[in-house]
N, CA, C and O atoms as a DFTB+ gen file, in Angstrom:
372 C
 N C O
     1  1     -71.008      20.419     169.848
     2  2     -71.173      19.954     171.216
     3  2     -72.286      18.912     171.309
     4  3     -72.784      18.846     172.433
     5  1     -72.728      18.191     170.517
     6  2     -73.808      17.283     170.181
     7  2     -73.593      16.143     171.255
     8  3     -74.671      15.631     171.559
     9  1     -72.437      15.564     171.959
    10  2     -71.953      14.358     172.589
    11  2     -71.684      15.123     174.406
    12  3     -71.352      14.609     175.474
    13  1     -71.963      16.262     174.075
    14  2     -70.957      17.150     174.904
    15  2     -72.504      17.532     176.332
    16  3     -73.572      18.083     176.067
    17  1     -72.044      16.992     177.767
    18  2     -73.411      16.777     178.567
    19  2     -73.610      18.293     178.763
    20  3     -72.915      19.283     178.536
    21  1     -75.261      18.001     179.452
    22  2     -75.928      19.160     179.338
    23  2     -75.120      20.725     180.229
    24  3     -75.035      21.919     179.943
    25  1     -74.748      20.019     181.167
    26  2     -73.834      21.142     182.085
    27  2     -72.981      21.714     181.365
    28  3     -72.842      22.929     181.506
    29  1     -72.070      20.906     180.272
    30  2     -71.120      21.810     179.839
    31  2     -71.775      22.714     178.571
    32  3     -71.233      23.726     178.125
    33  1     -72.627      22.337     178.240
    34  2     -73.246      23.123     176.723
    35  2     -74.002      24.550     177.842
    36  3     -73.909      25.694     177.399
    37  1     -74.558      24.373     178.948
    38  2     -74.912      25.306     179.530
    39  2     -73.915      26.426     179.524
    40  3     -74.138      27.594     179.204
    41  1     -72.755      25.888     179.935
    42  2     -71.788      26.874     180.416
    43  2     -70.860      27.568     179.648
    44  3     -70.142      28.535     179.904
    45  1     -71.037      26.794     178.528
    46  2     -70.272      27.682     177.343
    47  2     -71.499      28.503     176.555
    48  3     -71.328      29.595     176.013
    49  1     -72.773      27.773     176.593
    50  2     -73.719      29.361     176.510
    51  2     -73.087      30.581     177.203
    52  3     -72.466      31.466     176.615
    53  1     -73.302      30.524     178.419
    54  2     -72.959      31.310     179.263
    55  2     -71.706      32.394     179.316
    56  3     -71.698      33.568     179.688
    57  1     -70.458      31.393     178.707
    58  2     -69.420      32.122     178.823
    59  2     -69.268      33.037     177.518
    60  3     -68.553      34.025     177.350
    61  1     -70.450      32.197     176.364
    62  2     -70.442      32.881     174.839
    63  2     -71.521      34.062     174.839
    64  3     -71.880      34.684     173.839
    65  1     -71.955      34.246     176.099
    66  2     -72.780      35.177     175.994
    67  2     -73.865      34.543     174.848
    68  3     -74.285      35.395     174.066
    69  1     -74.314      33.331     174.668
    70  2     -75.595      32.898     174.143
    71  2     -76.870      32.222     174.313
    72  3     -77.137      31.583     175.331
    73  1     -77.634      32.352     173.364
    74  2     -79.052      31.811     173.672
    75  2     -79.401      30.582     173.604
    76  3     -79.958      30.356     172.530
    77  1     -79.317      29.598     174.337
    78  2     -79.452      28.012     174.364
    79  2     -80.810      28.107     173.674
    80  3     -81.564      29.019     174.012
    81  1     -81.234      27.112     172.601
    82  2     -82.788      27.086     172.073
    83  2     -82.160      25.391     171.672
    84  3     -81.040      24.994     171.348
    85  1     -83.687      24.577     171.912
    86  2     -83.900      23.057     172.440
    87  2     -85.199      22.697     172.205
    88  3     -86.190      23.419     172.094
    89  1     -85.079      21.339     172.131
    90  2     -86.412      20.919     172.638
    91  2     -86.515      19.778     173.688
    92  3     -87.237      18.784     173.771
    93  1     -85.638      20.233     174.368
    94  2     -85.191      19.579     175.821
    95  2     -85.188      20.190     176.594
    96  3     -84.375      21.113     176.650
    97  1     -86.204      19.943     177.672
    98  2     -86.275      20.710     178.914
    99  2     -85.742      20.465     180.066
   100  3     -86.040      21.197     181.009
   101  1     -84.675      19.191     180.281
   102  2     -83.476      19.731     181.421
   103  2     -82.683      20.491     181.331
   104  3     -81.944      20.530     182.315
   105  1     -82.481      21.113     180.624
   106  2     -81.668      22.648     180.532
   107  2     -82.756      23.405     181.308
   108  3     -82.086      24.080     182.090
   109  1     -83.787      23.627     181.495
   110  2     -84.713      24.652     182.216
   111  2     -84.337      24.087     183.575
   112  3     -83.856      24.894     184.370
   113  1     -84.462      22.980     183.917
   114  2     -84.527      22.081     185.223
   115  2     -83.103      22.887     185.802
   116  3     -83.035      23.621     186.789
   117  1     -82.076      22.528     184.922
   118  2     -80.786      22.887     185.099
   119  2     -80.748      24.256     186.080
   120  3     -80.566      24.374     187.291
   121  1     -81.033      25.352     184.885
   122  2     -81.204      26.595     185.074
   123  2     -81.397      27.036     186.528
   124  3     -80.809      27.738     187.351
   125  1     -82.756      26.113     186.429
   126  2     -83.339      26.498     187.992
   127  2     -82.302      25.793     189.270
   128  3     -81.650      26.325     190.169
   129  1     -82.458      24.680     188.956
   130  2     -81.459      24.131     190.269
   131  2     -79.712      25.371     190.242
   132  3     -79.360      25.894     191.300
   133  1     -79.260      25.506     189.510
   134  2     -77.904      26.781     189.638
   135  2     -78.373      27.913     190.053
   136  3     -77.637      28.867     190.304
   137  1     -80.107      27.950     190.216
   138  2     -80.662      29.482     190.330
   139  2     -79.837      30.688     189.318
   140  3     -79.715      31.832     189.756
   141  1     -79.330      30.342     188.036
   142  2     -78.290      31.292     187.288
   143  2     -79.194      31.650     186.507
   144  3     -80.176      31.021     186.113
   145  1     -78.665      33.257     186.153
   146  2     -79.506      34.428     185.561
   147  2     -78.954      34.432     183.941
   148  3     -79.393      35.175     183.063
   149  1     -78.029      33.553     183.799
   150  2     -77.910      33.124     182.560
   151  2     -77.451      32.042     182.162
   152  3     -76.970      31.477     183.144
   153  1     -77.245      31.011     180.636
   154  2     -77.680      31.833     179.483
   155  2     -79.585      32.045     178.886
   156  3     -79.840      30.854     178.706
   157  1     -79.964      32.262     178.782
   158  2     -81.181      32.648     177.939
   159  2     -81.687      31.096     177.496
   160  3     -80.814      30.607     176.779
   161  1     -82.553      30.384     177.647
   162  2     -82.517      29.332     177.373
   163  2     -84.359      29.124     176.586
   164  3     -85.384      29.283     177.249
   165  1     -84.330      28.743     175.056
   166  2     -85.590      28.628     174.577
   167  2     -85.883      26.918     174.314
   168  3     -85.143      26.016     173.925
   169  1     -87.251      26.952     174.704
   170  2     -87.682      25.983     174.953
   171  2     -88.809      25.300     174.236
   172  3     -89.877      25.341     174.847
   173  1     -88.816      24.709     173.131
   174  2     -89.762      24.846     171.928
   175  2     -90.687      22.662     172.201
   176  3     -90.314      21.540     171.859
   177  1     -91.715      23.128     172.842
   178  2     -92.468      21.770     172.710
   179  2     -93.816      22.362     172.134
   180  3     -94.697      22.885     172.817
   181  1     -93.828      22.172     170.596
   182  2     -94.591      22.460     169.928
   183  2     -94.884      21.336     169.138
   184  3     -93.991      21.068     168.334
   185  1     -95.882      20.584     169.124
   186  2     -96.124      19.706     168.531
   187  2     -95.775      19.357     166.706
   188  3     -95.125      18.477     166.141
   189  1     -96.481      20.396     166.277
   190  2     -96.384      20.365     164.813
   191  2     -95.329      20.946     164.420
   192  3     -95.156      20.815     163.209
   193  1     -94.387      21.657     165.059
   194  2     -93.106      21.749     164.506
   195  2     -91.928      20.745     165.192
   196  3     -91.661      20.466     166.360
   197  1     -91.276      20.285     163.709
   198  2     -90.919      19.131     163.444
   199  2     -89.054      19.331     162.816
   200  3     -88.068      18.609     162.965
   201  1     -89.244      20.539     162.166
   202  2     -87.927      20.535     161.554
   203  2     -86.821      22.069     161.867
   204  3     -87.337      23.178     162.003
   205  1     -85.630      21.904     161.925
   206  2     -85.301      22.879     162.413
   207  2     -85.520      23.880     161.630
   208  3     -85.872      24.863     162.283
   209  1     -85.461      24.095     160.359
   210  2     -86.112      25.013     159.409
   211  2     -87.649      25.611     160.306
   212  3     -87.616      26.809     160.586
   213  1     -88.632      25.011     160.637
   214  2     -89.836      25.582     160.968
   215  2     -89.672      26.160     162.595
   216  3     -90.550      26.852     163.110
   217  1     -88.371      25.752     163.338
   218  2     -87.687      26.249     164.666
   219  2     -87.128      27.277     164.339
   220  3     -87.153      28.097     165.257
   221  1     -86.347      27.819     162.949
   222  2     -85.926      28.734     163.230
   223  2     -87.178      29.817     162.895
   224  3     -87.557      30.812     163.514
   225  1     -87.565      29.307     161.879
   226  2     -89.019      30.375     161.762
   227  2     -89.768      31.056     162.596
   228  3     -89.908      32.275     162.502
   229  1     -90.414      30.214     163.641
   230  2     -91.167      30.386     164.422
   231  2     -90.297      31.524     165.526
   232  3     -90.797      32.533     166.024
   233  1     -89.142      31.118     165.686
   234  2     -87.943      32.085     166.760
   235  2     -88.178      33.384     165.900
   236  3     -88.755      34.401     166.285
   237  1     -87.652      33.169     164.733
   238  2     -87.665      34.805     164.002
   239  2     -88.544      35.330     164.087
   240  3     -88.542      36.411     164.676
   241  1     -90.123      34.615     163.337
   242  2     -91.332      35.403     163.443
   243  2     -91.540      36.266     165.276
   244  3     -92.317      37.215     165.384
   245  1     -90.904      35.852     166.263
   246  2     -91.027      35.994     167.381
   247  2     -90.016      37.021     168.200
   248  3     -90.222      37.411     169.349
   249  1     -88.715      37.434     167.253
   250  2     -87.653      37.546     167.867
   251  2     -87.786      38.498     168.443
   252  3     -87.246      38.545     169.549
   253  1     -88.425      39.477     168.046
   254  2     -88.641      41.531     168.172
   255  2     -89.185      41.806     169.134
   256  3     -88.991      42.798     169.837
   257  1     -90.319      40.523     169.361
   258  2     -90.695      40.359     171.127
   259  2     -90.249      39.908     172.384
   260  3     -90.758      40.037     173.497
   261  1     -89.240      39.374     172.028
   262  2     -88.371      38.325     172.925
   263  2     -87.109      39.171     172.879
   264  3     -86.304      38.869     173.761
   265  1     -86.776      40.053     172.156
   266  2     -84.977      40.317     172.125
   267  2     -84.561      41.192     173.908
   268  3     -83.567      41.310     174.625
   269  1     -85.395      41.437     173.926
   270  2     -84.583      42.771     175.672
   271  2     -84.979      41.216     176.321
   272  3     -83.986      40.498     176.204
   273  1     -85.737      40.730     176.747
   274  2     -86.074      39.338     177.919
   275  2     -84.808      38.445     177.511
   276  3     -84.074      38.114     178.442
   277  1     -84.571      38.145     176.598
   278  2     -84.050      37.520     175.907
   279  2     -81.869      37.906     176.501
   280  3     -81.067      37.085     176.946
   281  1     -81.702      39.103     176.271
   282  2     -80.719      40.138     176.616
   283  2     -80.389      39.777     178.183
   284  3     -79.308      39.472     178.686
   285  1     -81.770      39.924     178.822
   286  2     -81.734      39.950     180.166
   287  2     -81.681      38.731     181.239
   288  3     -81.355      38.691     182.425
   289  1     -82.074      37.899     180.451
   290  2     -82.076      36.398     181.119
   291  2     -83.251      36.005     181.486
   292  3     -83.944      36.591     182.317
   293  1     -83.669      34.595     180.663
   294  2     -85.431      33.979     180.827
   295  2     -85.099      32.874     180.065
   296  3     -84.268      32.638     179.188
   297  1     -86.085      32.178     180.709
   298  2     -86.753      31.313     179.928
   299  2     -88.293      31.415     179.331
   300  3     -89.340      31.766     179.874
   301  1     -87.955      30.897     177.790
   302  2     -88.633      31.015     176.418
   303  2     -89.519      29.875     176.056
   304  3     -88.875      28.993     175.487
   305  1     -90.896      29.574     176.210
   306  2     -90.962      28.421     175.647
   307  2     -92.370      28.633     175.061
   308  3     -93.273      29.295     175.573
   309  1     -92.400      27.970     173.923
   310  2     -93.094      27.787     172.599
   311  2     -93.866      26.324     172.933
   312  3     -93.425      25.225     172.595
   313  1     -95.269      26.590     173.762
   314  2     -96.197      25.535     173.351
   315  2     -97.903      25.727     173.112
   316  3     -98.626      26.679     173.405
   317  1     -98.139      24.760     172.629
   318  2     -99.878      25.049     171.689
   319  2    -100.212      26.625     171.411
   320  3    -101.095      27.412     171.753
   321  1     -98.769      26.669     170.424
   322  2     -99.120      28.576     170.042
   323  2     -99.413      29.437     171.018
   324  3    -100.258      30.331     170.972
   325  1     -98.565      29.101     172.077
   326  2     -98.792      30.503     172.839
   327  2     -97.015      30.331     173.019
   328  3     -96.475      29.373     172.467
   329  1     -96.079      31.451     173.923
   330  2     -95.057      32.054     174.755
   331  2     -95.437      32.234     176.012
   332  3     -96.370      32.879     176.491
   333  1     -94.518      31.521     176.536
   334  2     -94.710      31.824     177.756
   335  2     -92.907      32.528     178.674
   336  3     -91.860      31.895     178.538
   337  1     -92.958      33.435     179.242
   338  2     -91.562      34.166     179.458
   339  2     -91.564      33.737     181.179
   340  3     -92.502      33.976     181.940
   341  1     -90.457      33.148     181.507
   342  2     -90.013      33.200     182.791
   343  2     -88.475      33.809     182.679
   344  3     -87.613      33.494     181.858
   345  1     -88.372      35.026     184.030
   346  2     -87.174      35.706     183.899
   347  2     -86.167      34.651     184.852
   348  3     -86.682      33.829     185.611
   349  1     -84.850      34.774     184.722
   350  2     -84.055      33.704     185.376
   351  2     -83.340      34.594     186.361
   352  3     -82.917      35.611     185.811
   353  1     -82.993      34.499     188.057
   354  2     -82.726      33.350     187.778
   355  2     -84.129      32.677     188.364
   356  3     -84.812      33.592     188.825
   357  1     -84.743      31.487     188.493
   358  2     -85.296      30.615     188.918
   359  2     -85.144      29.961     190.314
   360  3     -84.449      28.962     190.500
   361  1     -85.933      30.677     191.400
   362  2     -85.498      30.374     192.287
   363  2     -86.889      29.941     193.084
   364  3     -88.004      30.398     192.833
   365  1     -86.575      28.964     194.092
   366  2     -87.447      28.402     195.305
   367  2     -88.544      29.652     196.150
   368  3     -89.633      29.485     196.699
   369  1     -87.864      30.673     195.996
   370  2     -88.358      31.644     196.771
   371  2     -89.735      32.565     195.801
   372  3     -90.335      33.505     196.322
């Protein structure tokens, strides 16, 4: 789905029951404007990681903490070594 716009990669998360992980944050923007409680969307602006090899690392080293939030619907994001968890859906209120 590399060519494939951001709405539709959202929604086949969604329908695959999966975890969107990026380092693009209009998928969060997204999220919030649908106010939708899924899919799970991780959000990695970490400077020094550079390759998807050190993306998947950092997810694994992390996963055991993240898996029920993760299950349940949030957003995930990975910056200057910290996590930060927002549950979805994302709303004005």
């Amino acid at each position: 789905m590399q060519d494939a716009e951001d709405v539709n990669i959202l929604e086949r998360a969604r329908i695959e029951s999966r975890v969107l992980v990026s380092a693009d944050s209009d998928f969060a923007a997204l999220l919030a404007l649908q106010e939708a409680p899924q899919p799970s969307f991780v959000l990695f602006r970490e400077k020094n990681v550079v390759s998807a090899e050190q993306y998947a690392n950092l997810l694994l080293a992390n996963m055991a903490a993240l898996e029920s939030e993760l299950n349940c619907g949030c957003v995930v994001v990975f910056r200057g070594g910290l996590i930060r968890i927002r549950s979805l859906p994302i709303s004005a209120e």
